[in-house]
C-alpha positions as CSV (number, residue, x, y, z in Angstrom):
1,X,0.0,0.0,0.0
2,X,1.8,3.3,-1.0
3,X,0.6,7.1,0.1
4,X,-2.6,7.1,-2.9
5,X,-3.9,4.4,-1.2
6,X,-3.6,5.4,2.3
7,X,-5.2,9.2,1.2
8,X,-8.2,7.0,-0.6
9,X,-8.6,5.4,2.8
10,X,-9.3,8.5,4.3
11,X,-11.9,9.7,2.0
12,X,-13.6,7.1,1.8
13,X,-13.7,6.5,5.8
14,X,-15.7,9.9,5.5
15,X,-17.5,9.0,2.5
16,X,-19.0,5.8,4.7
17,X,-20.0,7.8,7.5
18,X,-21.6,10.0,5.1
19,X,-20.0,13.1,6.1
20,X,-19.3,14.1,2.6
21,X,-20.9,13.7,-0.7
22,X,-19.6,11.4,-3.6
23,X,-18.7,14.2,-5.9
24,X,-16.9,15.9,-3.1
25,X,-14.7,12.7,-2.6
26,X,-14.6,12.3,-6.6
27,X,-12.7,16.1,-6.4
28,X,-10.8,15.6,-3.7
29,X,-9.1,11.8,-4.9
30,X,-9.2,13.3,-8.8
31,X,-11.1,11.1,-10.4
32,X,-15.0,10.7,-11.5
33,X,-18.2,10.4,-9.4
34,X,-18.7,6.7,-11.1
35,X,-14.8,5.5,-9.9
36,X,-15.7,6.9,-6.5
37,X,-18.4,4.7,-6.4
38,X,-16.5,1.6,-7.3
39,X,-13.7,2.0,-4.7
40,X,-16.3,2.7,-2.1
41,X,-18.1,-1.0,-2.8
42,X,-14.7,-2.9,-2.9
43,X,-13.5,-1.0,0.2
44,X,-17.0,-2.3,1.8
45,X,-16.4,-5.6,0.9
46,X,-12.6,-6.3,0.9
47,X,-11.5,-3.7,3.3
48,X,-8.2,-1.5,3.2
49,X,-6.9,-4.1,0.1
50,X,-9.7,-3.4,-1.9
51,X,-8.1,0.1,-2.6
52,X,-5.0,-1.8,-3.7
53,X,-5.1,-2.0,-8.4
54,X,-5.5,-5.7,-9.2
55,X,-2.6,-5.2,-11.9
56,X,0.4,-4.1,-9.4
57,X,2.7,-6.6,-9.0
58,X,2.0,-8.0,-12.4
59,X,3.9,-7.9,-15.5
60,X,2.1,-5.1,-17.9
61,X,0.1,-6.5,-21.3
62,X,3.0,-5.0,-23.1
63,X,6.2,-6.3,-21.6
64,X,8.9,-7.5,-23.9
65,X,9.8,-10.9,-24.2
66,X,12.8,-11.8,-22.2
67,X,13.3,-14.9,-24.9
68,X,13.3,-12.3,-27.7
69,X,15.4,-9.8,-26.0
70,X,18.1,-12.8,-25.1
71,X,18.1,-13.5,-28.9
72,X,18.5,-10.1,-29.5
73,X,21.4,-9.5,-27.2
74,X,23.6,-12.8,-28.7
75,X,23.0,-11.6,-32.3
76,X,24.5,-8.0,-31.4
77,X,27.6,-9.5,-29.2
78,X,28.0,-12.3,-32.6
79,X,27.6,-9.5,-35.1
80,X,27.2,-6.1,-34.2
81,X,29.1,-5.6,-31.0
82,X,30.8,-2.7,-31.7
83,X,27.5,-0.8,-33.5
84,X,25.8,1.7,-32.0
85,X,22.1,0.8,-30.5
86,X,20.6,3.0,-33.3
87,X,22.4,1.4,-36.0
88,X,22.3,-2.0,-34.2
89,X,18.4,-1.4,-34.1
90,X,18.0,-0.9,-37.5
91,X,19.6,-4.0,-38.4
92,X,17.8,-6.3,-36.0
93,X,14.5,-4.3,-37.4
94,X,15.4,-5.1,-40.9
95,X,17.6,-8.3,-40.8
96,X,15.9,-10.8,-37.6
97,X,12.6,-9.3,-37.4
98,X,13.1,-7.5,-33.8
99,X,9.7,-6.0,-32.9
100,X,10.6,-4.0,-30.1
101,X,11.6,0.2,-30.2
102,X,15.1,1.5,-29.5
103,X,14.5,2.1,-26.3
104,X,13.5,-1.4,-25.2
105,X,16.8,-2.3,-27.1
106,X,19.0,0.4,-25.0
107,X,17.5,-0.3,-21.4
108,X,18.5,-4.1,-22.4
109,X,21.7,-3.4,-23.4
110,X,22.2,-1.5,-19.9
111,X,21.0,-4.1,-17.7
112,X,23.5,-6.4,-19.8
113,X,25.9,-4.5,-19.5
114,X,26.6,-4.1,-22.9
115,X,26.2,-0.8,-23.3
116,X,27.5,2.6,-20.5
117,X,25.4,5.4,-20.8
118,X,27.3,8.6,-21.8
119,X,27.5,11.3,-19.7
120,X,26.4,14.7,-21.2
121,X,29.3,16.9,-22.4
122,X,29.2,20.4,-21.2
123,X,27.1,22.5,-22.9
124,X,28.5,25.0,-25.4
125,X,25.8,27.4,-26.8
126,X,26.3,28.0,-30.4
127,X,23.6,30.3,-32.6
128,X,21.4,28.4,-34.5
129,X,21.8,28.8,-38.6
130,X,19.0,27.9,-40.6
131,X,19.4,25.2,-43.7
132,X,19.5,27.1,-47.0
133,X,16.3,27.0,-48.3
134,X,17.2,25.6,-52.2
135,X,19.0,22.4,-53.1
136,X,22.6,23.6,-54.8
137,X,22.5,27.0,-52.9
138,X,25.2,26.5,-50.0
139,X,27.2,22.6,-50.4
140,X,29.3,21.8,-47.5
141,X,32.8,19.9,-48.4
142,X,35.2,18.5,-46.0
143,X,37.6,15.5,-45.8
144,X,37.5,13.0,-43.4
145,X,40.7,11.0,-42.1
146,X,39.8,7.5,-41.0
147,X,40.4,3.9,-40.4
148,X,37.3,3.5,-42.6
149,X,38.5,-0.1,-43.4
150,X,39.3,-0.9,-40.1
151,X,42.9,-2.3,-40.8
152,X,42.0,-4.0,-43.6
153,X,43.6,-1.0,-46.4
154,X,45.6,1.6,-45.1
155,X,44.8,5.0,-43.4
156,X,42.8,7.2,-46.1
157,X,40.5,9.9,-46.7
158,X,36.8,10.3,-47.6
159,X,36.1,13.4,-49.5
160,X,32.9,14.6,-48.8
161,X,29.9,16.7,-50.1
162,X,26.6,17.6,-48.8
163,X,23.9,19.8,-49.2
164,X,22.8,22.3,-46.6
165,X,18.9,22.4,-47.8
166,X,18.2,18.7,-48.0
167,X,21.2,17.1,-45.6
168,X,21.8,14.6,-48.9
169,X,25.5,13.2,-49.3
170,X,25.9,14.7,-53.2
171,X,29.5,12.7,-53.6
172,X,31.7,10.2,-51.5
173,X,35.1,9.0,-52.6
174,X,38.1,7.6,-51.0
175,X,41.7,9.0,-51.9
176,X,44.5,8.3,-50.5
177,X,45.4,11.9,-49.1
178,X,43.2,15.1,-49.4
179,X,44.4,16.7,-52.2
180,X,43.7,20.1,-54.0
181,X,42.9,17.5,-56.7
182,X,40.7,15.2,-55.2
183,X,38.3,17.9,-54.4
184,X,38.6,19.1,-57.7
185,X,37.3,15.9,-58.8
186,X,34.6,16.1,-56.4
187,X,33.7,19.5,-57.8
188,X,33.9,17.9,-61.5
189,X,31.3,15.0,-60.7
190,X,29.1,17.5,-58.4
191,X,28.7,20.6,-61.4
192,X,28.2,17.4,-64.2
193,X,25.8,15.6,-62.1
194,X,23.8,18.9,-61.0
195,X,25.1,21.9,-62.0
196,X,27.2,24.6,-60.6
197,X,26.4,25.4,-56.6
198,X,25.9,29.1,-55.6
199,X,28.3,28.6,-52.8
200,X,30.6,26.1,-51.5
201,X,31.4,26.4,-47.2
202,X,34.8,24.4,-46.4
203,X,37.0,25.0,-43.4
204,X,40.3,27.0,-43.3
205,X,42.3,24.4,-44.9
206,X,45.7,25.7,-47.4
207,X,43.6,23.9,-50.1
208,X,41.1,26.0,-50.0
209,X,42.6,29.1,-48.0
210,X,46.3,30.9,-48.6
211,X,46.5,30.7,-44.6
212,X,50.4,32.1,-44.6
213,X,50.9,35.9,-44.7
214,X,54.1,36.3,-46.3
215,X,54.3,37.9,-49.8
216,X,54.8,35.3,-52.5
217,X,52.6,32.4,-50.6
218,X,50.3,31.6,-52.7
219,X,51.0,28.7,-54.8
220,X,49.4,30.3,-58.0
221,X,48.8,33.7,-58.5
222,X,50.5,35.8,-55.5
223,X,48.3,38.9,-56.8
224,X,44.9,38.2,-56.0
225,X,46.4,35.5,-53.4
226,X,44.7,32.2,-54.2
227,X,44.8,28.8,-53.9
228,X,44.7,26.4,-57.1
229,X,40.9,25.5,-55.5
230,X,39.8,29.3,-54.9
231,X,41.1,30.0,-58.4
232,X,39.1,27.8,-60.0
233,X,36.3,28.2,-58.3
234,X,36.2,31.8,-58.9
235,X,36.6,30.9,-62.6
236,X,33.2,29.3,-62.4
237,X,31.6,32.4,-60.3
238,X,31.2,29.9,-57.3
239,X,31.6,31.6,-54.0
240,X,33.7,29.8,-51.4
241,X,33.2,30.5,-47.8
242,X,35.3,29.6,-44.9
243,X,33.7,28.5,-41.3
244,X,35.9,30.2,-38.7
245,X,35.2,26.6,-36.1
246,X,34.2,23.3,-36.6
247,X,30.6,24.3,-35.1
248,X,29.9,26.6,-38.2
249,X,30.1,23.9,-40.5
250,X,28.4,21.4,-37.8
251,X,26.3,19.7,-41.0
252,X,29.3,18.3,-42.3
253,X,31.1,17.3,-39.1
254,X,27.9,15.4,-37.9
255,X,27.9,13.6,-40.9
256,X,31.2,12.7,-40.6
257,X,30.5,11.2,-37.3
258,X,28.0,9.3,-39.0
259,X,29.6,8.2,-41.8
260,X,32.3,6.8,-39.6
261,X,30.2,4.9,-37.2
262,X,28.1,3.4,-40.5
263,X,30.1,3.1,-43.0
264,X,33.1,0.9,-42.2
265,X,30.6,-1.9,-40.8
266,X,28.7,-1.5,-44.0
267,X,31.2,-2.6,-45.6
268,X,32.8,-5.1,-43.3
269,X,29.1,-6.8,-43.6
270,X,29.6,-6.6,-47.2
271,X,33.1,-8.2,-47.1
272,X,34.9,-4.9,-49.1
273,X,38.5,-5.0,-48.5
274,X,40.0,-2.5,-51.3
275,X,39.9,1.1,-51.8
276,X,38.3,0.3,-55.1
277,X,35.6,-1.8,-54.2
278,X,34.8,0.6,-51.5
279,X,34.3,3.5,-54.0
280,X,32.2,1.5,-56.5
281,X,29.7,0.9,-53.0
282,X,29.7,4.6,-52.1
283,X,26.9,5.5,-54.9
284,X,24.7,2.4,-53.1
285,X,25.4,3.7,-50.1
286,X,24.7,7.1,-50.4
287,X,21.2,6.3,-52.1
288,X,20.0,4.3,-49.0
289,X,21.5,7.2,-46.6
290,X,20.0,9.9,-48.4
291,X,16.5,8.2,-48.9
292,X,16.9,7.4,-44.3
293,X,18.3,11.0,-43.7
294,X,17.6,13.4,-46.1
295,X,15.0,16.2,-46.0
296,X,13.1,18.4,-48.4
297,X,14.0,21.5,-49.0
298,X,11.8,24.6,-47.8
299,X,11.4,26.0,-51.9
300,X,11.1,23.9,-54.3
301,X,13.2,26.0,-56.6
302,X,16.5,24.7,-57.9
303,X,19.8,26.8,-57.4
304,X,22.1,25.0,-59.3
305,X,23.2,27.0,-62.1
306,X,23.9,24.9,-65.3
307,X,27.4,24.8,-66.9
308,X,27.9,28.1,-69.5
309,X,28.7,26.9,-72.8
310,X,32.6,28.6,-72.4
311,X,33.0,26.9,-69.2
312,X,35.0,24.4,-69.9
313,X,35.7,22.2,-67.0
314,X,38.6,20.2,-68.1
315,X,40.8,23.4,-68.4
316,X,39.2,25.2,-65.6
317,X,39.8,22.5,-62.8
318,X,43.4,21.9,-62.9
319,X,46.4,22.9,-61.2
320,X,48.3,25.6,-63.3
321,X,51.4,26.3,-61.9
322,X,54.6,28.4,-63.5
323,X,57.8,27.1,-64.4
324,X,61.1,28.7,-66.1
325,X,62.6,26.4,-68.8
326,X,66.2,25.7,-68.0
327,X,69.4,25.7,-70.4
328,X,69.2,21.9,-70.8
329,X,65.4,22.4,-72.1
330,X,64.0,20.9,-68.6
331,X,61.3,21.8,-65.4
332,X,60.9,20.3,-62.2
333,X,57.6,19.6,-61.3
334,X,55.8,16.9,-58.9
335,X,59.4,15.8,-57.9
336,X,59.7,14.5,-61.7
337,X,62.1,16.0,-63.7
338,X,60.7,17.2,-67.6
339,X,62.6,17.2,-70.5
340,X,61.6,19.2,-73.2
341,X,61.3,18.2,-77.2
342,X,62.1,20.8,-79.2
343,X,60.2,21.9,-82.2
344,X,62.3,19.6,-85.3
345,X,65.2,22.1,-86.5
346,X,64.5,24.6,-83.9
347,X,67.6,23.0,-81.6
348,X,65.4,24.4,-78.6
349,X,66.3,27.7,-79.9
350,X,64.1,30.1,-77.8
351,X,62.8,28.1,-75.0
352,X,65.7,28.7,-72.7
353,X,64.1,31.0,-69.8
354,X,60.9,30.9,-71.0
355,X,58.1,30.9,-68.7
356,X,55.3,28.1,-69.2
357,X,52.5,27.3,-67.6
358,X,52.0,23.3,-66.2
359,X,48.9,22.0,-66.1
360,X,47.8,18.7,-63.9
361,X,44.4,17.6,-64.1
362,X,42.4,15.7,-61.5
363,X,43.6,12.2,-63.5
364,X,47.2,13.2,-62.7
365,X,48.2,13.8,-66.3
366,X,50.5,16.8,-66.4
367,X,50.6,19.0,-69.7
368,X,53.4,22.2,-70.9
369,X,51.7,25.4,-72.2
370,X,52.9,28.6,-73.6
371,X,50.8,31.3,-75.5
372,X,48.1,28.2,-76.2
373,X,50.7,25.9,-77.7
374,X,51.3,22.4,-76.1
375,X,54.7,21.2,-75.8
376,X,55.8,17.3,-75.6
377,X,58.4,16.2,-73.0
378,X,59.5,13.2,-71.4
379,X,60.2,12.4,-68.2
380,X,63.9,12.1,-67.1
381,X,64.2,10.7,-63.7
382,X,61.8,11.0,-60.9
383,X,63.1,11.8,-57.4
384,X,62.2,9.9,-53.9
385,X,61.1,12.3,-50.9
386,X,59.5,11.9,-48.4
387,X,55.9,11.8,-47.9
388,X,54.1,14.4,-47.2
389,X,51.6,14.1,-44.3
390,X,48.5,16.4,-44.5
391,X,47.9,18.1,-40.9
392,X,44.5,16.4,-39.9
393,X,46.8,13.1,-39.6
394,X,50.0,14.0,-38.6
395,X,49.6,12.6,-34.9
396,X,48.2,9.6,-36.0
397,X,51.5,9.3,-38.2
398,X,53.8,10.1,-35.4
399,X,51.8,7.8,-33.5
400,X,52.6,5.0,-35.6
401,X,55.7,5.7,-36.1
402,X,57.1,5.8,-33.3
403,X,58.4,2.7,-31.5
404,X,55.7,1.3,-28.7
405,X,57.7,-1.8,-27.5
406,X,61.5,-2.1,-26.6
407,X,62.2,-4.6,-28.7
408,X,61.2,-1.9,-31.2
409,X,63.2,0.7,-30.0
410,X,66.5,-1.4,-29.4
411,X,65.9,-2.6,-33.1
412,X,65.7,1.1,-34.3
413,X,68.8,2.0,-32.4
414,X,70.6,-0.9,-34.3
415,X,69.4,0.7,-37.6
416,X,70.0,4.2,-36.7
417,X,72.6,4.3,-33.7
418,X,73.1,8.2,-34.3
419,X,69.9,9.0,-32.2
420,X,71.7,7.8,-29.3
421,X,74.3,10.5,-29.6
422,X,71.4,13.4,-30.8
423,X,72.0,16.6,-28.6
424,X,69.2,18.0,-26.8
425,X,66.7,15.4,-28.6
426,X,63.2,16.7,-28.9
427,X,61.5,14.1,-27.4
428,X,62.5,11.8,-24.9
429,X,62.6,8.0,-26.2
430,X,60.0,5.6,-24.6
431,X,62.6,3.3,-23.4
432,X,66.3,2.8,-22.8
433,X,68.8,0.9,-24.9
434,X,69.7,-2.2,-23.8
């Protein structure tokens, strides 16, 4: 008997002595005349338990299964153990017929101890911005660093675009490294697939953005100061904005979060263990994403612009870079060195210190112009550096690289016994020689 009861005691004591009316007791225990009148017969004939609901104690008409549950519970810990109980939902929904909600699924999980709920991080207030209200008017783009193939291929990149007015992944691909041109490919299959954007909003990376202040930075043309990226996208009148935080381009970043929590066990369902066969299921993948998260936008109106006839994408989205012709008739470029054919009888005769522009297109393939004449070469030699790390992974490269056993360390010293002699070393080694 809890404290409702005991108060329903009460009024009814004084209901059976008939010192107040039924409606009276109906208002003071909140419920109808009719009710009142019920209680007050099974209080007459059962005493203080009538009051008591027939049902406590029970199990409720809609209380899950505990055998369905248990089944539920071994298929996550055999196949989905590391999914996350939305994602792990939808495929025991789709896959074995689970008839419960997500909730059910979570509280189970908790009481299994399969699952720790997350404390809430601290809250940051951050304006609300309102979607764009056409498809094509603002695209967010961003690369995303990743063990998307959770061991099985290398460390890569997932280049990514999305619309702001419908939340709708427009292109996915894989590259090895975020590159000027692997966005410029993504921009290629975007404007040929839908048409130029009004806008493209990308974070502050030197891509996009000639972040350095010193006179002569830009990698292109130092007087108007832009990147290969910015160039072309000014060619094709398509504004680029930068988000001064990760929050301002939040659309982008969430899907990321997504993407990585969905998208490698996609594919580890699927058995995809290459790069390639990874980007030939991205345009499966986004279909099914797009159709479960997107949203229509608030005008129906179209802000893609289409392609003017003089826009030609295949010289506009390249990188053009300048290069002074040597006295033996050669360029450096890309850490290859070019040797120049000249024109038959010419001897090369005016081509030493001439400028000329080189052109790489988003296939790789690298082209010499001057004054709208193309000029053949062959490749020389090609020289071995080192790899250049882009800044979103460089602690994960460090990371890797550097030695987490002893064994590892003592065998590094072997190779390389000068770092035991380095002066002031920058960073203490993890362990001693031995």
């Amino acid at each position: 008997m809890n404290i409702r009861d005991t108060r329903r005691i009460a009024v009814l004591d004084k209901l059976k002595e008939k010192s107040i009316k039924q409606r009276a007791a109906a208002k003071a225990l909140g419920v109808s005349v009719r009710q009142v009148r019920r209680l007050l017969k099974r209080y007459r004939e059962s005493g203080a338990t009538g009051v008591i609901h027939k049902l406590r104690g029970l199990p409720g008409n809609h209380q899950a299964d505990e055998k369905v549950l248990d089944s539920a519970l071994d298929t996550i810990r055999n196949k989905y153990s590391d999914f996350s109980i939305t994602m792990a939902h939808e495929k025991l929904v789709k896959h074995h017929g689970f008839p419960y909600s997500h909730e059910t699924l979570r509280v189970a999980m908790i009481t299994a101890d399969m699952w720790k709920p997350r404390n809430k991080p601290k809250l940051i207030v951050h304006p609300i911005r309102l979607r764009r209200t056409r498809e094509g008017e603002l695209v967010q783009i961003d690369g995303s660093p990743h063990d998307w193939f959770e061991g099985r291929v290398e460390y890569c990149n997932l280049i990514v675009f999305i619309d702001d007015a419908t939340g709708k992944l427009k292109y996915l691909q894989f590259v090895p490294d975020e590159t000027t041109l692997a966005y410029m490919a993504g921009l290629s299959h975007y404007i040929k697939e839908n048409g130029k954007p009004r806008a493209l909003y990308s974070d502050r990376h030197g891509i996009f953005r000639v972040n350095s202040k010193k006179k002569g930075s830009a990698s292109v043309d130092d007087e108007i100061n832009l990147t290969q990226f910015a160039r072309a996208a000014q060619e094709l009148s398509i504004e680029l904005i930068f988000a001064n935080s990760p929050q301002a381009k939040g659309r982008v970043e969430r899907v990321n979060e997504t993407l990585q929590g969905r998208l490698p066990k996609e594919m580890r369902l699927l058995g995809i263990n290459t790069l390639e066969a990874g980007n030939q299921y991205l345009p499966t993948f986004m279909e099914e994403f797009n159709s479960q998260f997107g949203v229509a936008p608030a005008s129906p109106q179209n802000a893609n612009i289409p392609l003017a006839s003089h826009e030609i994408l295949e010289e506009i989205l390249v990188k053009k870079e300048t290069r002074t012709i040597s006295k033996n008739l050669s360029i450096s470029y890309e850490n290859k060195l070019l040797q120049i054919t000249p024109a038959e009888g010419t001897g090369g005769r005016g081509l030493v210190h001439l400028q000329i522009e080189v052109h790489q297109d988003i296939q790789g393939e690298i082209t010499l112009h001057h004054k709208g004449r193309v000029l053949d070469y062959t490749v020389v030699s090609t020289t071995h550096t080192g790899h250049i790390v882009d800044s979103k992974r460089l602690n994960e490269v460090v990371d890797r690289l550097r030695p987490q056993t002893a064994k590892e360390y003592n065998s590094l010293i072997e190779e390389e016994p000068w770092l035991l002699f380095t002066p002031k070393p920058t960073h203490q080694p993890l362990f001693a020689a031995t």
